[in-house]
Backbone bond lengths (Angstrom), bond angles and torsions (degrees), N, CA, C in turn:
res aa  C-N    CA-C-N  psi(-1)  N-CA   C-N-CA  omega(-1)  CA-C   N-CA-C  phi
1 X - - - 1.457 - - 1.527 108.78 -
2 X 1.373 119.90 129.26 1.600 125.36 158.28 0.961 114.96 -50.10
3 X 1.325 129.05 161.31 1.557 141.41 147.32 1.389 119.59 -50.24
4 X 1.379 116.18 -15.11 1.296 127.46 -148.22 1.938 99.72 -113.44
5 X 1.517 97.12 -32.35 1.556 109.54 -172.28 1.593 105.97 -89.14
6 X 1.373 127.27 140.27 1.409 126.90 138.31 1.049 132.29 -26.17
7 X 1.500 162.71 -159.21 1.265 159.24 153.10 1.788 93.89 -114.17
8 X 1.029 111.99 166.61 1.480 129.43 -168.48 1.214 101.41 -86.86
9 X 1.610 120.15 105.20 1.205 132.53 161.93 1.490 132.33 -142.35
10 X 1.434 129.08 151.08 1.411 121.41 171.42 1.540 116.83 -128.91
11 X 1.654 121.30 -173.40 1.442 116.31 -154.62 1.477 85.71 -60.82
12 X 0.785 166.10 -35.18 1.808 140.90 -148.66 1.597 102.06 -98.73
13 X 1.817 123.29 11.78 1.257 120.79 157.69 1.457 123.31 -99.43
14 X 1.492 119.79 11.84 1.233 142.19 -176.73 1.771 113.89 -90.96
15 X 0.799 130.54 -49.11 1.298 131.19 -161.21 1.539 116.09 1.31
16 X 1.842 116.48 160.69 1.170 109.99 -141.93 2.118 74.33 -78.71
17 X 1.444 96.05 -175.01 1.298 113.11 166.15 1.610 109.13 73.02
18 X 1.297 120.59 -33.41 1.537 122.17 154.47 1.567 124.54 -24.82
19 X 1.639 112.83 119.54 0.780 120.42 -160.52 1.632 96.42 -119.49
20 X 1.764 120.65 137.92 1.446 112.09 -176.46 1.711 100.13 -140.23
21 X 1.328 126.05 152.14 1.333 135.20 -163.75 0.986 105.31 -130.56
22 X 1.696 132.91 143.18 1.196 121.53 168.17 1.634 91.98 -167.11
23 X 1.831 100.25 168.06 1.435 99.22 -160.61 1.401 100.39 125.18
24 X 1.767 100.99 170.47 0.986 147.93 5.62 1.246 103.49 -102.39
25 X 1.678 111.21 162.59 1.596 130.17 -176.40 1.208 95.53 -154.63
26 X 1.488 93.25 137.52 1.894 102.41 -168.09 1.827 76.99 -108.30
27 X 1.659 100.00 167.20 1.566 111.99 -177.50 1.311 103.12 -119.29
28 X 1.386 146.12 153.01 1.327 131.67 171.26 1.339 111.47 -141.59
29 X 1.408 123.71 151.84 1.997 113.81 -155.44 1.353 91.36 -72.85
30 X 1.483 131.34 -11.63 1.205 97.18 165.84 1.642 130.77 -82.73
31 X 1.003 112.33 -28.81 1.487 116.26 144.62 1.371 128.90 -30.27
32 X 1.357 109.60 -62.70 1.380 125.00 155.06 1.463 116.79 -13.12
33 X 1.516 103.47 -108.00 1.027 118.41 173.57 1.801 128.82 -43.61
34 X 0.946 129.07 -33.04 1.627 155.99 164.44 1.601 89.75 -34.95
35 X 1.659 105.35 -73.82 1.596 96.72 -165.61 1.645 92.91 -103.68
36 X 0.999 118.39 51.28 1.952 109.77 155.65 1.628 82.33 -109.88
37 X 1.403 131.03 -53.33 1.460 125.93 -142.76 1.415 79.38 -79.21
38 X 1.130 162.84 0.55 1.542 147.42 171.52 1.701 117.48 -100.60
39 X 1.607 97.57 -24.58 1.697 96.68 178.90 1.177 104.56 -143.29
40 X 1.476 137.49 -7.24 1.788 122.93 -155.99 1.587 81.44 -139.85
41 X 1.251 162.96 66.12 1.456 130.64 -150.96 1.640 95.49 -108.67
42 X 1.331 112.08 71.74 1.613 110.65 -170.89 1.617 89.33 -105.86
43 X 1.269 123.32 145.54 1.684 125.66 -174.20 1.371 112.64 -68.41
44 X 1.637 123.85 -8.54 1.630 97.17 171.21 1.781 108.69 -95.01
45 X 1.820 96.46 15.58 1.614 99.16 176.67 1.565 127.77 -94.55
46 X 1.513 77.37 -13.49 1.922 100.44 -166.53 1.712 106.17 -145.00
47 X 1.058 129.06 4.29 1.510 119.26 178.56 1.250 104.35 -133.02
48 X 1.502 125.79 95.15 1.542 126.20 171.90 1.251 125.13 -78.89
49 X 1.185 113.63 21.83 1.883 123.73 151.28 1.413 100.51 -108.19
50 X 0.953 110.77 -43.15 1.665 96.71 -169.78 2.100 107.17 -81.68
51 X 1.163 106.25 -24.14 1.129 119.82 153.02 1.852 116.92 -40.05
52 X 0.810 91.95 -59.82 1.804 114.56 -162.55 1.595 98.65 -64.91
53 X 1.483 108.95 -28.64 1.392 91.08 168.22 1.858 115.16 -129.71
54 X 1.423 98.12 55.20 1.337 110.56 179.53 1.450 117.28 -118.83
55 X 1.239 115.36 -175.24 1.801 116.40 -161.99 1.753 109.66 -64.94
56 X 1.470 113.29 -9.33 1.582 117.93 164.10 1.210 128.07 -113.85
57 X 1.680 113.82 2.90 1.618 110.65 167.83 1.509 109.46 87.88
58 X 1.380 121.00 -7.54 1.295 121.49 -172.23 1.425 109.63 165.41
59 X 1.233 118.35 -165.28 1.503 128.72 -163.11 1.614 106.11 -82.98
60 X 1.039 103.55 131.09 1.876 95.96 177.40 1.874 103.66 -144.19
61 X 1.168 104.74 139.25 1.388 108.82 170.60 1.495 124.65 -50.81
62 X 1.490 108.11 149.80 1.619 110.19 177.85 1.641 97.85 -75.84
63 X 1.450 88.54 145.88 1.383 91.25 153.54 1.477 145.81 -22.77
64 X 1.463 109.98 -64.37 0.911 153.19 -148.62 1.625 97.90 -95.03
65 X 1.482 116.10 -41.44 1.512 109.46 158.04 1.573 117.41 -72.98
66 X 1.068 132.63 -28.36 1.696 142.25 153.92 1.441 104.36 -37.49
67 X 1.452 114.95 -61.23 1.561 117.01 169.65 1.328 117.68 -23.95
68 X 1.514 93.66 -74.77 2.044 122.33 -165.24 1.604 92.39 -62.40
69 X 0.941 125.16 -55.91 1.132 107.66 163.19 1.924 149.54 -26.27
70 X 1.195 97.55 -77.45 1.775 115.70 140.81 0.859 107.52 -28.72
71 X 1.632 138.16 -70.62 1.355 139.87 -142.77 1.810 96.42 -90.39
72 X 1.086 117.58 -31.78 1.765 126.57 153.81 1.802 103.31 -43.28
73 X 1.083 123.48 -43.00 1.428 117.73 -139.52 1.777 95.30 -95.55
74 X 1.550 96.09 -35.99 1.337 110.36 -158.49 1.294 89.13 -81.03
75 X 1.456 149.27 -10.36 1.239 141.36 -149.38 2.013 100.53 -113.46
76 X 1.875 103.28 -42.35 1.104 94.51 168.29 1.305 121.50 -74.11
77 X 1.173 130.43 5.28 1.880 128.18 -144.78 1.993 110.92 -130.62
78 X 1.259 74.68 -62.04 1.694 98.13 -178.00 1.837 113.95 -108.18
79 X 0.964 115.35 -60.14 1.643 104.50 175.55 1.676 126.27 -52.18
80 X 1.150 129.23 81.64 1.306 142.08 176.39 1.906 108.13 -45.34
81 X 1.085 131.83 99.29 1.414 152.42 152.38 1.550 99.30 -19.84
82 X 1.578 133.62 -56.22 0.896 115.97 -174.13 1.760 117.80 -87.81
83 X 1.391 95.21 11.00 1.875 76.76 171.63 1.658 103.64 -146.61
84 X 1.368 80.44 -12.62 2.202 83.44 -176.68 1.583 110.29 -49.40
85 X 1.602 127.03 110.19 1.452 133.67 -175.97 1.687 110.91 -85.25
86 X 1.084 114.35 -10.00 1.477 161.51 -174.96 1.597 109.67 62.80
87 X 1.125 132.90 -164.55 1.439 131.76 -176.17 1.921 133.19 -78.16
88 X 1.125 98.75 135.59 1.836 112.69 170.14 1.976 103.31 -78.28
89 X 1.259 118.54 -10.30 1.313 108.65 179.73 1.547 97.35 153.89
90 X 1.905 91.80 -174.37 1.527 108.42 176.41 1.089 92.05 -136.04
91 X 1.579 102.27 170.52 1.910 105.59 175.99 1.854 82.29 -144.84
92 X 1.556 90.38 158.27 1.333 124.50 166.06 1.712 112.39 53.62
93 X 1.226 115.64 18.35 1.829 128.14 171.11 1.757 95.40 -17.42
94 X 0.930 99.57 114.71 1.978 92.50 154.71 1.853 98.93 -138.82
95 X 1.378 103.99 170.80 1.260 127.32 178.04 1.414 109.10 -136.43
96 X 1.766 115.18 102.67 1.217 112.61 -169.52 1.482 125.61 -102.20
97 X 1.332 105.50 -0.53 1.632 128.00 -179.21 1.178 118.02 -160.62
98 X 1.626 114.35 123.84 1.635 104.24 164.84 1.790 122.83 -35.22
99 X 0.936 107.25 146.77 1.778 124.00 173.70 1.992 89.74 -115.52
100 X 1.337 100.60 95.66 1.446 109.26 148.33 1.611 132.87 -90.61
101 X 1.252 121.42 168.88 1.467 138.23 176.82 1.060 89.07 -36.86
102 X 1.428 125.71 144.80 1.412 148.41 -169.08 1.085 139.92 44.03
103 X 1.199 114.87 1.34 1.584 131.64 172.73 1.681 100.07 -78.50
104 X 1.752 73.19 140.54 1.623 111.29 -173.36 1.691 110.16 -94.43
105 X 0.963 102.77 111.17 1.944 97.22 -170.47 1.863 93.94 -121.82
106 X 1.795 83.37 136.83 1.502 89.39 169.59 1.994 98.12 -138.63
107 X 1.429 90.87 -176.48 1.321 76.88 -153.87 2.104 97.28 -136.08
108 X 1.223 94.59 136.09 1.835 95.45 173.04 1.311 130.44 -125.88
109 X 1.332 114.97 141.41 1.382 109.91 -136.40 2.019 78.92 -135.56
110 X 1.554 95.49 124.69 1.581 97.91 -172.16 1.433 102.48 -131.02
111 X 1.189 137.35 114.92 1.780 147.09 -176.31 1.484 102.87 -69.68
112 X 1.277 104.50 113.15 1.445 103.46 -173.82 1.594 94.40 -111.40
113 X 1.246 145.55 -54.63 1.643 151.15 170.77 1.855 99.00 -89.69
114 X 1.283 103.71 139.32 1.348 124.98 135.41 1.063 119.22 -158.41
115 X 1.753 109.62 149.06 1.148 129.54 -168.49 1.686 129.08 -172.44
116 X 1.449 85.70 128.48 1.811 84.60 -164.24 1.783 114.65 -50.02
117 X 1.438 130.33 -169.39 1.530 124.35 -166.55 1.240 74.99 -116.72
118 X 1.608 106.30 139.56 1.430 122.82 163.78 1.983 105.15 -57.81
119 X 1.459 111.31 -56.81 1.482 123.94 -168.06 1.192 119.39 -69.40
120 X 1.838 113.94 -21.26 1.616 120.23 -152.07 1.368 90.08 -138.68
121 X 1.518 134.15 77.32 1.170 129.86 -166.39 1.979 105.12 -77.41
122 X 1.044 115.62 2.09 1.197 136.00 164.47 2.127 122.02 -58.94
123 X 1.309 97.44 -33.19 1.371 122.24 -163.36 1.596 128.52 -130.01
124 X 1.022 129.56 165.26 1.190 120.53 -176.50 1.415 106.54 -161.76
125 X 1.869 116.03 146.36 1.186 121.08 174.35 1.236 117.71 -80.36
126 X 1.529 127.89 129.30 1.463 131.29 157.44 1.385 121.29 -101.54
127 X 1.261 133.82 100.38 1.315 130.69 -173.71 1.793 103.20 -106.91
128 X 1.649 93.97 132.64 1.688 105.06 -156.14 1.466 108.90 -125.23
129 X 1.249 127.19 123.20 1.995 125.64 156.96 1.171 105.40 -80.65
130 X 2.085 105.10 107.99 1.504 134.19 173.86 1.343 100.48 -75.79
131 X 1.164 151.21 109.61 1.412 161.55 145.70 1.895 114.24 -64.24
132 X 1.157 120.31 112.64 1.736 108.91 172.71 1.407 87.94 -123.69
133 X 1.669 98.68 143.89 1.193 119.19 167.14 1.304 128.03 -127.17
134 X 1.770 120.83 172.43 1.384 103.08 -175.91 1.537 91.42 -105.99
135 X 1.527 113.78 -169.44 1.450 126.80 167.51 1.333 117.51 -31.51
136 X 0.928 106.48 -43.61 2.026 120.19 -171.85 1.146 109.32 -111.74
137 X 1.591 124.09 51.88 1.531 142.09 165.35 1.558 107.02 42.24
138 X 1.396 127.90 47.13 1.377 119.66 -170.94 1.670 88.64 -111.20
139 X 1.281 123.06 132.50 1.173 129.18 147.39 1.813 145.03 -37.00
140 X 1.403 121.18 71.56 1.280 111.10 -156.24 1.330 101.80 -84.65
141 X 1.164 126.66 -40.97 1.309 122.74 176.82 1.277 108.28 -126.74
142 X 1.530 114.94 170.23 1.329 122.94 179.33 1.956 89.40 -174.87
143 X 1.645 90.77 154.01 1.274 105.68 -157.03 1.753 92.41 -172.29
144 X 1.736 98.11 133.68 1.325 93.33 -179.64 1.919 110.47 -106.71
145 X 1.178 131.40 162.01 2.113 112.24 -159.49 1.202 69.75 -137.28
146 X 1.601 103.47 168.51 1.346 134.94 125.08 1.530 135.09 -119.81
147 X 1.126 106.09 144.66 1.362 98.64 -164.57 1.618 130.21 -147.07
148 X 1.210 127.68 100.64 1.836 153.55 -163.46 1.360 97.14 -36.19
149 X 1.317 137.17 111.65 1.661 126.70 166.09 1.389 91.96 -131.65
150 X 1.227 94.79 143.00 1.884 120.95 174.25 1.768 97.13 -70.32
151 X 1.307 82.18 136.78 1.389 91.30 169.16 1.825 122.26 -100.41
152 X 1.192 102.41 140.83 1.663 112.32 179.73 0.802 135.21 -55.82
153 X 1.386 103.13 -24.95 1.494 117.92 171.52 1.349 115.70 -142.03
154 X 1.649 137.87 79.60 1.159 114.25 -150.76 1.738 92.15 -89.74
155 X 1.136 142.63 4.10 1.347 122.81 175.15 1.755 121.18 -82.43
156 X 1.627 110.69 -15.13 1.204 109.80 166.97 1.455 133.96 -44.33
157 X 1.153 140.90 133.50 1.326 160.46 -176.20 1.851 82.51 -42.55
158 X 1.612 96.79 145.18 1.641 118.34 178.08 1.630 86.30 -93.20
159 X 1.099 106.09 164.57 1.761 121.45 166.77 1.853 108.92 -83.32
């Protein structure tokens, strides 16, 4: 397995209460700034003077790069290549702390629902609480997914 790949899994490697880790990725203002001036270009994303005296004291990541991130982490770690159908949505996105220059974010991924598709007996729903953190276990983001995985065996008996 790459660093880059998931390990080989499908819906019957999910079960609820499953807990998955992945990470670490350090952030750096040049990073930062790189993808604010391409998608977020608000000045405490891309201007570290005007930053420096704004509502965070300095440069802090977009949201939305915190996301791409996660969704980086979750792809090498937890999303399995051979069954990931990929997502119908997210629910409840929050952003609970800036992610500044040098912060180390990793990310936890906990199966709270699974359940085969009534229509697509082929597949099954996994609905998951994404946890990102910084160096010092603080929660910056959190976001709850769902997410389509082929099942391994779809002729096995339903519960």
């Amino acid at each position: 397995m790459s660093p880059s790949a998931a390990p080989e899994r499908f819906f019957e490697d999910y079960p609820v209460g499953s807990v998955f880790e992945a990470g670490p990725v350090r952030i750096s203002e040049a990073d930062i700034v790189d993808f604010a001036k391409r998608y977020d270009p608000q000045p405490f994303h891309v201007d570290a003077a005007a930053a420096l005296h704004g509502p965070y004291g300095g440069i802090i990541a977009s949201g939305w790069q915190t996301t791409a991130l996660t969704m980086r982490l979750c792809v090498e770690r937890y999303l399995s290549a051979e069954s990931s159908l990929g997502s119908p949505g997210i629910d409840e996105l929050r952003w609970m702390r800036p992610v500044r220059p040098g912060d180390v974010l990793t990310v936890r991924v906990t199966v709270e629902e699974a359940r085969r598709s009534r229509s697509r007996p082929d597949r099954g729903l996994v609905r998951t609480l994404i946890e990102t953190r910084n160096q010092a276990g603080e929660i910056v983001m959190s976001m709850r997914a769902m997410n389509l995985m082929l099942l391994r065996d779809p002729g096995a008996p339903t519960d």
